[in-house]
ZATINU-383807 format. One record per atom (N, C-alpha, C): z negated, x, y; residue in one letter. Coordinates in pm, whole numbers, padded with zeros to 5 digits, always signed. Last residue first. Layout:
# residues N
ZXYA...
***
This chain:
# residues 350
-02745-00645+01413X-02784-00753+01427X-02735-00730+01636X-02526-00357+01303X-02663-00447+01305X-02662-00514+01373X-02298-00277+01024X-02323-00334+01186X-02448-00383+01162X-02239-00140+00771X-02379-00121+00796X-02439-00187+00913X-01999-00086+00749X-01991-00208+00654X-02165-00186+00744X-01928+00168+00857X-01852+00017+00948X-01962-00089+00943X-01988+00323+00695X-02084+00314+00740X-02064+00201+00878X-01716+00399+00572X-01859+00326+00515X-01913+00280+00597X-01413+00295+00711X-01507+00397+00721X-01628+00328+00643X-01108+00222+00605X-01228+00217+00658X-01334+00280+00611X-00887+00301+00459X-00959+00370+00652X-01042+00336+00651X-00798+00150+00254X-00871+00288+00227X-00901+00365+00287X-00713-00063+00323X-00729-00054+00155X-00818+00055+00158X-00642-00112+00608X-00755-00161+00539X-00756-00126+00410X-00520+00149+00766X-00525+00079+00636X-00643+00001+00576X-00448+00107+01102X-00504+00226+01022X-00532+00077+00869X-00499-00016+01322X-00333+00057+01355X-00381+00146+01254X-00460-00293+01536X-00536-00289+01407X-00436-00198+01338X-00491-00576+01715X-00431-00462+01722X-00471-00381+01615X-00391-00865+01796X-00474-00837+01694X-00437-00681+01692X-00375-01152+02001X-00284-00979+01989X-00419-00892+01881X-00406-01433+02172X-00445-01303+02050X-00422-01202+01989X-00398-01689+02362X-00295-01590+02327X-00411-01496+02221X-00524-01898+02427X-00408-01924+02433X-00301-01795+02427X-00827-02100+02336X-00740-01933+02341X-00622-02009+02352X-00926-02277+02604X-00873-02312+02484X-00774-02172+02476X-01046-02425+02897X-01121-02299+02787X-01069-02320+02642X-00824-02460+03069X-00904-02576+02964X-00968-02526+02863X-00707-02251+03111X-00763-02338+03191X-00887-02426+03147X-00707-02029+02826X-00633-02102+02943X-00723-02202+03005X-00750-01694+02764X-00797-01786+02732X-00745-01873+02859X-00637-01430+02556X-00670-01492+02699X-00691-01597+02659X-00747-01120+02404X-00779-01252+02406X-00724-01296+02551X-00699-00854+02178X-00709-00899+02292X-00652-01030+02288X-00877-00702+01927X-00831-00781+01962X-00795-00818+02152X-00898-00406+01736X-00931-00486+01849X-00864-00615+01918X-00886-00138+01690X-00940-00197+01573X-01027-00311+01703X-00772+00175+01702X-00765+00115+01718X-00803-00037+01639X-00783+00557+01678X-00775+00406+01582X-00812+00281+01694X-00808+00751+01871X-00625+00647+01875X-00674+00550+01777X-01076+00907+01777X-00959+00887+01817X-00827+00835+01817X-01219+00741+01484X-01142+00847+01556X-01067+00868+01655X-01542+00487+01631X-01421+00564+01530X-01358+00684+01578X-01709+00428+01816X-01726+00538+01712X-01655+00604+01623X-01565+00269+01986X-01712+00189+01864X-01717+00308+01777X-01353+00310+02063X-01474+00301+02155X-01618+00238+02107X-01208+00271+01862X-01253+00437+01924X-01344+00430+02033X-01297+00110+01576X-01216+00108+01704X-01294+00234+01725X-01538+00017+01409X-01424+00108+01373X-01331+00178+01449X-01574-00298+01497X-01664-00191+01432X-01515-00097+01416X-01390-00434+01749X-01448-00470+01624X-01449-00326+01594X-01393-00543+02100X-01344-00439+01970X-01416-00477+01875X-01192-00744+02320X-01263-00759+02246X-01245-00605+02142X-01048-00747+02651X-01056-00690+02519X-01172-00671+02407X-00832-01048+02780X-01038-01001+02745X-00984-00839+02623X-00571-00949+02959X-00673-00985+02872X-00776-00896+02810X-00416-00913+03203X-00558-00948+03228X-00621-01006+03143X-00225-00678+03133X-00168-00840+03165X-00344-00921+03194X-00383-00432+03092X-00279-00452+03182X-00238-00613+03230X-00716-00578+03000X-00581-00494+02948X-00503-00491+03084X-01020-00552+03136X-00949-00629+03106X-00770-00509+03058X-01365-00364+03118X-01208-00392+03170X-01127-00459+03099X-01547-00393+02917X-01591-00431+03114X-01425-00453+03151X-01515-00465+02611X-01514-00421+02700X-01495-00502+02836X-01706-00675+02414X-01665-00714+02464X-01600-00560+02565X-01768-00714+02039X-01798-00606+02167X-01688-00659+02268X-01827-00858+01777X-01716-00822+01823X-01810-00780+01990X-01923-00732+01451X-01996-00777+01551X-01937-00797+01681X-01886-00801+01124X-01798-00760+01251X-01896-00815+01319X-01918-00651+00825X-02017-00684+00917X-01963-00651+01071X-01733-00574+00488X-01741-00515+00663X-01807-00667+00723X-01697-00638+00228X-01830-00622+00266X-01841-00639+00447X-01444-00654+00228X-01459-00768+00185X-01632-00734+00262X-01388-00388+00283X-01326-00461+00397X-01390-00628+00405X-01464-00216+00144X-01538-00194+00192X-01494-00315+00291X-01357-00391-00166X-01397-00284-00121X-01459-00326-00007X-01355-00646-00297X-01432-00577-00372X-01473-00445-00283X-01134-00791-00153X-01291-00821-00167X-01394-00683-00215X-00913-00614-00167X-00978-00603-00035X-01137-00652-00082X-00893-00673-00433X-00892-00521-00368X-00980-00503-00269X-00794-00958-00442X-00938-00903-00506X-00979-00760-00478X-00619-00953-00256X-00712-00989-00224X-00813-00934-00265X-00432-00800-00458X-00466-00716-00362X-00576-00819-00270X-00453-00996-00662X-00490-00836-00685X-00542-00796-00555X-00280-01192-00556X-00417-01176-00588X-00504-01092-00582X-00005-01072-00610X-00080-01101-00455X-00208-01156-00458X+00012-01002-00796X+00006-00911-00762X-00075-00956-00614X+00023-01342-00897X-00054-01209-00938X-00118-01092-00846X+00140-01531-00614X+00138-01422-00785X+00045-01375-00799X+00254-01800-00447X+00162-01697-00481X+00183-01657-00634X+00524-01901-00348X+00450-01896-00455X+00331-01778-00448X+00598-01834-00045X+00599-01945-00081X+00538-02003-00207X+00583-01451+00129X+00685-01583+00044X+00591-01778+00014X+00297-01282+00111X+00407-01319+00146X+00479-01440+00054X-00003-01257+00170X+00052-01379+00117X+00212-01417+00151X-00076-01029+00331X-00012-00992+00204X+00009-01104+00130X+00022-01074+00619X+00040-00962+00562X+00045-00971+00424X-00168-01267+00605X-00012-01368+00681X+00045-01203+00591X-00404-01238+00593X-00356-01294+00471X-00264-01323+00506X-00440-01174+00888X-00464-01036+00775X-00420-01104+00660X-00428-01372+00988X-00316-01256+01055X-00351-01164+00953X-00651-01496+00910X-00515-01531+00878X-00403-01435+00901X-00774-01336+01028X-00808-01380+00891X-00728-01404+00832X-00820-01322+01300X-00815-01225+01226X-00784-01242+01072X-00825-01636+01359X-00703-01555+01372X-00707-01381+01258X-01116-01703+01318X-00996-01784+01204X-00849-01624+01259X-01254-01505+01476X-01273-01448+01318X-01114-01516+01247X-01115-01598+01777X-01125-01508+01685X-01116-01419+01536X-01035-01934+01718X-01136-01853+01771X-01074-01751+01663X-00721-02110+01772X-00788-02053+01674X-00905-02002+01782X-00549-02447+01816X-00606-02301+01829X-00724-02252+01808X-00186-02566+01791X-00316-02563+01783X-00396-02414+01818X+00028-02560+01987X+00000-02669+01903X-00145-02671+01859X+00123-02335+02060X+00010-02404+02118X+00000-02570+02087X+00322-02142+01928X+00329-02249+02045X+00260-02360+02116X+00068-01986+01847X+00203-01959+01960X+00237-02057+02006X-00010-02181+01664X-00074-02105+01758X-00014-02076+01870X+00195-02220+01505X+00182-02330+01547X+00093-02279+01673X+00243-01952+01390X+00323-01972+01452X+00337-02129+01582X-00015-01964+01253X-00022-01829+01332X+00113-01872+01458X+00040-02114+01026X-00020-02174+01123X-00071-02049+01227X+00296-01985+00912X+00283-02152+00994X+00207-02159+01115X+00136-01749+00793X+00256-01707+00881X+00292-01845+00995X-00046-01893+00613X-00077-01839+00745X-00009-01842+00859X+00088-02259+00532X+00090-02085+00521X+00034-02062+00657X-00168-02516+00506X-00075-02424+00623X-00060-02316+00588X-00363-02805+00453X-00301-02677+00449X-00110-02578+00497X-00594-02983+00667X-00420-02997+00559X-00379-02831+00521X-00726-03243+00818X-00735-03098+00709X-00620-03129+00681X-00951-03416+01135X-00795-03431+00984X-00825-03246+00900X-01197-03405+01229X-01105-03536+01238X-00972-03495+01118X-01528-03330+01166X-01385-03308+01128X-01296-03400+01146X-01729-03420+01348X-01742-03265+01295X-01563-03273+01270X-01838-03687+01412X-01880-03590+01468X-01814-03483+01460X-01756-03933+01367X-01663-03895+01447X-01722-03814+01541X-01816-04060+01113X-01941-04089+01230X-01806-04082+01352X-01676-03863+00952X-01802-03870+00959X-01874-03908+01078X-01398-03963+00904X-01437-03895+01038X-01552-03844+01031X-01287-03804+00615X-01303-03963+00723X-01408-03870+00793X-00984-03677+00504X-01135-03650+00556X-01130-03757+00606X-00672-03777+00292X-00767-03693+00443X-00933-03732+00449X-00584-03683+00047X-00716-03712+00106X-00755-03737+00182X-00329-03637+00008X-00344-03694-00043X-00512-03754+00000X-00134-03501+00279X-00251-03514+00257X-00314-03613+00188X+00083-03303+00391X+00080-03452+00299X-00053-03447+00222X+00119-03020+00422X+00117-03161+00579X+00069-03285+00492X+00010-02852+00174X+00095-02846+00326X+00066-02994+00384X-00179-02965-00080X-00086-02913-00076X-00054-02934+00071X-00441-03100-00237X-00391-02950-00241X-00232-02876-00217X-00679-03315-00243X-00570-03269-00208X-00524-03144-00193X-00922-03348-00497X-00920-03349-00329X-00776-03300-00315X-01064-03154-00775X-01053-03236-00713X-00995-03249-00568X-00863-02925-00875X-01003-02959-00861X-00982-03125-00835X-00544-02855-00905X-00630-02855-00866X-00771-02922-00925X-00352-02669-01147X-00395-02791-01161X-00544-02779-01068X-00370-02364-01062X-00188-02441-01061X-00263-02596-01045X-00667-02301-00865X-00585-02330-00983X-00443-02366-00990X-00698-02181-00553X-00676-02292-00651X-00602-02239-00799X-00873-01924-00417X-00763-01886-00470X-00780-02102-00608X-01096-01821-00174X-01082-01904-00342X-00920-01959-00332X-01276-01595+00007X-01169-01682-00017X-01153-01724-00114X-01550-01606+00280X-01520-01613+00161X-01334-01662+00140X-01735-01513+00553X-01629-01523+00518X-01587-01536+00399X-02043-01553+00653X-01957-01499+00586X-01857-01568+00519X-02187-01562+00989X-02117-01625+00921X-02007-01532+00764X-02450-01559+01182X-02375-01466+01125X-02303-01588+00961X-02447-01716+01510X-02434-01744+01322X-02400-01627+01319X-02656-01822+01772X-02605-01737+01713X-02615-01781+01595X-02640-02008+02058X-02690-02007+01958X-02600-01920+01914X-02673-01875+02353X-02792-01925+02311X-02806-01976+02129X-02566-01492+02324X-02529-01659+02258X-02642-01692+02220X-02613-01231+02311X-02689-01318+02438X-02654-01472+02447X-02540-01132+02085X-02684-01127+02131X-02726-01210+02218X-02250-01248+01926X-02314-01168+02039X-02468-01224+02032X-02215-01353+01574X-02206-01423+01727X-02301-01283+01787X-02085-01187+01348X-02233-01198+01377X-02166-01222+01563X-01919-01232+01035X-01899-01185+01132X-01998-01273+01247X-01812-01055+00727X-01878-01089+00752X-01889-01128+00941X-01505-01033+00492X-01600-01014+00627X-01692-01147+00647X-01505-01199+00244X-01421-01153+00284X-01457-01159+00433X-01574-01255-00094X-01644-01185+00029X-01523-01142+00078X-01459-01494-00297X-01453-01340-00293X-01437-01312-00154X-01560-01758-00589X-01546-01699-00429X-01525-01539-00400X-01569-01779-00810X-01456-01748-00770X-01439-01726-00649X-01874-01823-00839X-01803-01675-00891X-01669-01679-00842X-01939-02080-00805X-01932-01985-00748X-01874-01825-00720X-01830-02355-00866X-01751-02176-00876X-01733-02111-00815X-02057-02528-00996X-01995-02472-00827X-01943-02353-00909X-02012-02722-01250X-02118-02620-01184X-02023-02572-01058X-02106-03075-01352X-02050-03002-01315X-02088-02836-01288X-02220-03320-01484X-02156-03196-01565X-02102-03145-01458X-02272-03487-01310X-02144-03518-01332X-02080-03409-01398X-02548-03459-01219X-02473-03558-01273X-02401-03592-01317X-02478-03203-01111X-02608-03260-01261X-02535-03348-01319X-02358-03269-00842X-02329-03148-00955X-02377-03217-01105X-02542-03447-00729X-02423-03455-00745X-02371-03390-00902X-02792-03225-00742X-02845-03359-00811X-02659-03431-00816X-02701-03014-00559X-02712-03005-00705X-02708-03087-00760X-02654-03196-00329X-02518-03166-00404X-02563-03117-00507X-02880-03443-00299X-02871-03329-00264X-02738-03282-00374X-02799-03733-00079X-02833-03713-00186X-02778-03540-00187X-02857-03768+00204X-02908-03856+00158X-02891-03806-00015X-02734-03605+00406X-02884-03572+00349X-02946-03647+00275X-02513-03676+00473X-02617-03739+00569X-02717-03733+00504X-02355-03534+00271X-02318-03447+00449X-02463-03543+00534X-02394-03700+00058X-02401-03534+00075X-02480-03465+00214X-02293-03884+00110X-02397-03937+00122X-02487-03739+00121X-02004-03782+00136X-02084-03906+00287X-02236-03861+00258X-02001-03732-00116X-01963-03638-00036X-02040-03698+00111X-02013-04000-00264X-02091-03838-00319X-02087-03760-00153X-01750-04120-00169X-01904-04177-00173X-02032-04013-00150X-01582-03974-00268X-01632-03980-00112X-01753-04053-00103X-01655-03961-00517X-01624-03814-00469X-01659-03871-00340X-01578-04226-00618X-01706-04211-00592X-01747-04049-00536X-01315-04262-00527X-01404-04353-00455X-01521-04344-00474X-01169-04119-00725X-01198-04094-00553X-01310-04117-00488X-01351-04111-01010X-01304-04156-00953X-01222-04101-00789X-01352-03815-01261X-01439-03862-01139X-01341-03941-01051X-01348-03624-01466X-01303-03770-01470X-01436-03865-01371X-01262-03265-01340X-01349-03356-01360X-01335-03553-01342X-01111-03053-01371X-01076-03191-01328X-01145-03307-01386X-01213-02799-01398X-01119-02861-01262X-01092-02975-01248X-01592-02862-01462X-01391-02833-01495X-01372-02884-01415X-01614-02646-01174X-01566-02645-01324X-01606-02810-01424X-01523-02631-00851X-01621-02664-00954X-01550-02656-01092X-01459-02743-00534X-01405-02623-00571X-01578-02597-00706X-01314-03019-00427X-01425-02968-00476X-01438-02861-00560X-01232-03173-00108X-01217-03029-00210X-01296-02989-00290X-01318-03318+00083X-01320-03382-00036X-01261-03304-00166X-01370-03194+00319X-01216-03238+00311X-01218-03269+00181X-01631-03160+00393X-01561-03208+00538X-01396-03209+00469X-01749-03145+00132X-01845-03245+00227X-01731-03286+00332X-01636-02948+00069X-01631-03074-00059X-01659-03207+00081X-01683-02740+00193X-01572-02764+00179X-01597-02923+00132X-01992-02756+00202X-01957-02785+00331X-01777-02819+00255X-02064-02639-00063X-02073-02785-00012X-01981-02838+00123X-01844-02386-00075X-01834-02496-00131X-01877-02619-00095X-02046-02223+00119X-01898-02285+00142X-01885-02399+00074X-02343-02257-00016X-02303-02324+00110X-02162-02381+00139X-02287-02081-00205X-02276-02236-00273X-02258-02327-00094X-02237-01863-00125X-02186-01913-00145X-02161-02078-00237X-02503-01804+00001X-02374-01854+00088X-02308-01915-00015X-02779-02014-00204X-02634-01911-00151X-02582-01949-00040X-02829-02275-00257X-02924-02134-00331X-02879-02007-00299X-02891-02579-00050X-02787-02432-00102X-02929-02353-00168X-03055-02730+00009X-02900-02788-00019X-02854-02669-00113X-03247-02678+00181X-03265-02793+00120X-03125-02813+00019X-03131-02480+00296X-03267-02447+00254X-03288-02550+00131X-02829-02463+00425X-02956-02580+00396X-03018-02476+00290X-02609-02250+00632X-02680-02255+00485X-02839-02353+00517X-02332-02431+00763X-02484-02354+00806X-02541-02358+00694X-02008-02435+00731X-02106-02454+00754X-02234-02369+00767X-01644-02508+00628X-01778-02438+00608X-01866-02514+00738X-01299-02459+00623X-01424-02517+00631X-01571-02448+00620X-01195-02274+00913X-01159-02290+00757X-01337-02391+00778X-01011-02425+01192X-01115-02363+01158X-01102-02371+00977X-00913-02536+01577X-00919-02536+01370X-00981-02422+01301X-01128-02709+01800X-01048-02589+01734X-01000-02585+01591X-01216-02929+01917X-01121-02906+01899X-00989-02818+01843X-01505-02759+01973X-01456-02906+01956X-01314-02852+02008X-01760-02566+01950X-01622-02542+01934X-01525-02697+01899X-02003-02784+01859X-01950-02676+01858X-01842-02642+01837X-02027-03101+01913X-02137-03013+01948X-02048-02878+01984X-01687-03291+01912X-01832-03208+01835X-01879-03116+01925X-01449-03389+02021X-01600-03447+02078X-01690-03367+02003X-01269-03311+01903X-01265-03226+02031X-01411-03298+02095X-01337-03215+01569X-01348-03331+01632X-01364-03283+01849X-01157-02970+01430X-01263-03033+01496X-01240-03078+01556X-00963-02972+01099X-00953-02946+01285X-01067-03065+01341X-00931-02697+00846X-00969-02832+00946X-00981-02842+01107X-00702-02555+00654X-00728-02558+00812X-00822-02702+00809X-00634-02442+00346X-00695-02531+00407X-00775-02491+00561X-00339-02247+00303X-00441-02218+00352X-00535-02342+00415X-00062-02142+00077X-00114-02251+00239X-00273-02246+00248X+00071-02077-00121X-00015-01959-00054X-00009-02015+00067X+00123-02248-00327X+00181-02220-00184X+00171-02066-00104X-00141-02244-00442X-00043-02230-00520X+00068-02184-00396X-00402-02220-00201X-00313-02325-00313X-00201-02230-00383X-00694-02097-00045X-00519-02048-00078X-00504-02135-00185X-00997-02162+00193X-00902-02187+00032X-00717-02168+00016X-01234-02011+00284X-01068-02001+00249X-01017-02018+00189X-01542-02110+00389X-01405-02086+00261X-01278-02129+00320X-01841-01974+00516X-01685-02040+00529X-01611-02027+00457X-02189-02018+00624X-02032-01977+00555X-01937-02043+00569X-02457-01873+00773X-02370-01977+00772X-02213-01958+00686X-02789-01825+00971X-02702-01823+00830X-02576-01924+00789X-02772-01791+01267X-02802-01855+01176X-02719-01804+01057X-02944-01470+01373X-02853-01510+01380X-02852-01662+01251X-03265-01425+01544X-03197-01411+01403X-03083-01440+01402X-03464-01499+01743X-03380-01345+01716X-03267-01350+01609X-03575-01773+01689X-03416-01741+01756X-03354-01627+01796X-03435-01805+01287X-03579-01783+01431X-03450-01745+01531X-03442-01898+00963X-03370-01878+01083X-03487-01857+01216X-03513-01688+00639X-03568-01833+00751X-03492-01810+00875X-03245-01587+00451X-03395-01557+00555X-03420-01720+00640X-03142-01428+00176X-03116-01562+00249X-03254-01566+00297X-03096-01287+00013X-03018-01285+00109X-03071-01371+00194X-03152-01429-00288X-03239-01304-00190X-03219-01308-00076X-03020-01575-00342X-03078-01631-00266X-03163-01496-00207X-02644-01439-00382X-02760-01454-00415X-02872-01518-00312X-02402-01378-00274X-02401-01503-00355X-02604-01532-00437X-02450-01156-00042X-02420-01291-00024X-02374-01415-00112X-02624-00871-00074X-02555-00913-00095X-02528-01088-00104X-02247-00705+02640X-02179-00579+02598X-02285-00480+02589X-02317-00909+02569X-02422-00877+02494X-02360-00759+02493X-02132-01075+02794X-02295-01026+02791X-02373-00921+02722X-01913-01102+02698X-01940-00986+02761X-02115-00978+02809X-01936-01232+02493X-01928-01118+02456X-01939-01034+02578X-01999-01465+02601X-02124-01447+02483X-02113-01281+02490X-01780-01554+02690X-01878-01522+02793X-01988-01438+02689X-01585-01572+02410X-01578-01431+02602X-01695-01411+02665X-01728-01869+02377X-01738-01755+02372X-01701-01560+02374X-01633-01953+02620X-01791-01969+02562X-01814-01858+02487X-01353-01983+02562X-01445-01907+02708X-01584-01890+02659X-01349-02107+02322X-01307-01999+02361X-01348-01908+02476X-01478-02377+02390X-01517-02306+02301X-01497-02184+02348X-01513-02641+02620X-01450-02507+02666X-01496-02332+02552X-01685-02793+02526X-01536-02838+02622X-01501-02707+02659X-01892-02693+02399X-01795-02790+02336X-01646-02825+02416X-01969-02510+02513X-01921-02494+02373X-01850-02593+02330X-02035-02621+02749X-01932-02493+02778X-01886-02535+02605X-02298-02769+02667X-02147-02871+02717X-02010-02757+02728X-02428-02559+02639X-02398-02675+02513X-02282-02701+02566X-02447-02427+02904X-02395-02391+02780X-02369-02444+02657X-02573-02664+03048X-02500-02663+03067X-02366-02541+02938X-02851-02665+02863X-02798-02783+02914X-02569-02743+02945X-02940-02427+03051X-02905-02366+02854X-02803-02513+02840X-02689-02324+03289X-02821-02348+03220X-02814-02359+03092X-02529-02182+03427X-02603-02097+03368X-02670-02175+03286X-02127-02267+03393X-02287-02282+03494X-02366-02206+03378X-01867-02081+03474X-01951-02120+03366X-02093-02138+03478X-01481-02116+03500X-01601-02080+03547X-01737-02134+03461X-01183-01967+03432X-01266-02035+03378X-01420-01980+03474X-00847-01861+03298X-00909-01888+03388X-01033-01997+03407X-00496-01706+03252X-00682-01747+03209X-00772-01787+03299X-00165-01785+03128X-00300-01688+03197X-00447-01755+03180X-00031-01690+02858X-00029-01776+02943X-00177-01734+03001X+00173-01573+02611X+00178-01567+02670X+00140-01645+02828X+00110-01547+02292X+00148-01657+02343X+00112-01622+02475X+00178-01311+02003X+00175-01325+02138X+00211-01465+02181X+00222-01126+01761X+00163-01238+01764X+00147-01276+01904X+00285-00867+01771X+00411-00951+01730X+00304-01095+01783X+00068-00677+01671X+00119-00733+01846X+00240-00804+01889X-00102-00599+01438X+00004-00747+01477X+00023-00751+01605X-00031-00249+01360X-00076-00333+01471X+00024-00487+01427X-00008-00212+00972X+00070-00166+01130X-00013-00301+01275X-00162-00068+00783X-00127-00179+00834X-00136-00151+00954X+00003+00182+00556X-00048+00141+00669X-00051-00005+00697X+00107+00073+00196X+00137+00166+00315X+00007+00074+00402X+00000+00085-00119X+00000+00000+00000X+00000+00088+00123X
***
């Protein structure tokens, strides 16, 4: 596997512009009507995960505990949900599913992804794949899931099932700024479908499931999207990403080439999981100066102004438009994830 060459192919071109009140009152309302600026502002201020060990009481030094799945189909399309532009956090953005680890719910991150997947697009990523389970009682299950009314093991029990977990595979880790009134460290997971899905819909625009609104707090629709799609729907501002979703995809747009997924293109997921890239702990850094065209420059662990070598590069630049909604992302990233990165990347602190 040669170099991975800078994505600076990825460009939507449009300017920025945004003001922020101070109070804590008024930073709720920033997150929700204006995600992307929210968080720019976070950054320039503050200029193992299937087990329960891992897993700490939340306080407000702490970052919350929280996960996310990536689910890849047969396609090599990618389940996107898109927030409710009325939710608490980041409203209106798309996003892989997931959530905040329950105490009450989870024994893991990674049992977290899974609930949260099952809970906000009726995906139920479990053995056996095809469990002789109505629809109508999966959404039932799932409603009564997401309003704490019945706990997803006691689901699970019931219905012979077990979470697969094991098919999840660590794929960064990545920790909200210091001076964000609320902070997640969130890990990243991906799961790879069966040819014969699970339960819940599993294929591009035609959505044998869609999500019901819940209330018409958290998720309004889901559907899956090659990366390369939904990187291109970005651009033209159809929809839009924070940060971690872009890095993520712009890094599986690289090796989920073509239309069938294979083998080989597994492999090299399971590569990345297993090494230092699946472990890496991004903490993103805001620099004081803006680029030539007047975007944010964000760095991630590794970059040359984060300790790395000279000329590596390992950074994003961000603008963000009127209506605090990214509107451009340039992912710069000019050294091999299979075998540059450095150990001691994987070690970011809090």
């Amino acid at each position: 596997m040669g170099p991975t060459q800078p994505l600076s192919h990825f460009k939507t071109p449009i300017s920025h512009s945004l003001r922020f009140l101070h109070s804590c009152c008024s930073n709720q309302l920033q997150i929700r009507s204006h995600p992307a600026a929210y968080y720019l502002r976070a950054q320039r201020m503050s200029t193992s995960v299937h087990g329960p060990a891992q897993i700490g009481r939340n306080s407000p030094e702490t970052p919350r505990l929280s996960a996310s799945l990536v689910v890849v189909n047969q396609r090599n399309e990618v389940l996107l949900v898109h927030r409710n532009p009325r939710a608490r956090f980041f409203g209106g953005v798309h996003v892989f599913p997931g959530g905040n680890f329950d105490h009450a719910q989870d024994d893991s991150l990674a049992m977290t992804a899974i609930r949260e997947t099952f809970e906000e697009s009726g995906l139920l990523i479990a053995s056996p794949s095809t469990p002789d389970i109505s629809e109508s009682v999966l959404d039932k299950a799932r409603h009564a899931i997401h309003e704490q009314k019945l706990l997803f093991r006691s689901f699970l029990m019931t219905h012979k099932l077990n979470a697969d977990g094991d098919s999840l595979l660590p794929f960064t880790q990545w920790v909200t700024p210091v001076n964000a009134p609320r902070r997640f460290r969130t890990q990243f997971f991906v799961a790879f479908l069966p040819a014969a899905p699970s339960t819940g819909f599993s294929s591009g625009a035609k959505q044998d499931r869609i999500p019901k609104s819940d209330g018409g707090q958290e998720v309004i629709s889901a559907r899956f999207l090659h990366p390369e799609d939904a990187l291109a729907e970005f651009r033209e501002g159809k929809i839009t990403f924070m940060p971690p979703q872009y890095y993520i995809l712009s890094t599986l747009a690289g090796l989920l080439r073509g239309r069938n997924n294979n083998l080989e293109q597994r492999k090299q997921v399971h590569t990345l999981s297993r090494g230092l890239f699946g472990s890496m702990v991004i903490n993103p850094r805001r620099l004081v100066e803006e680029d030539a065209e007047g975007r944010t420059i964000l760095t991630y662990e590794g970059d040359e102004t984060r300790g790395g070598p000279s000329g590596r590069l390992h950074r994003a630049l961000v603008k963000v438009g009127k209506a605090g909604i990214t509107t451009e992302i340039v992912l710069q990233r000019n050294f091999d994830i299979f075998s540059e990165i450095v150990p001691q990347i994987t070690e970011a602190k809090l």
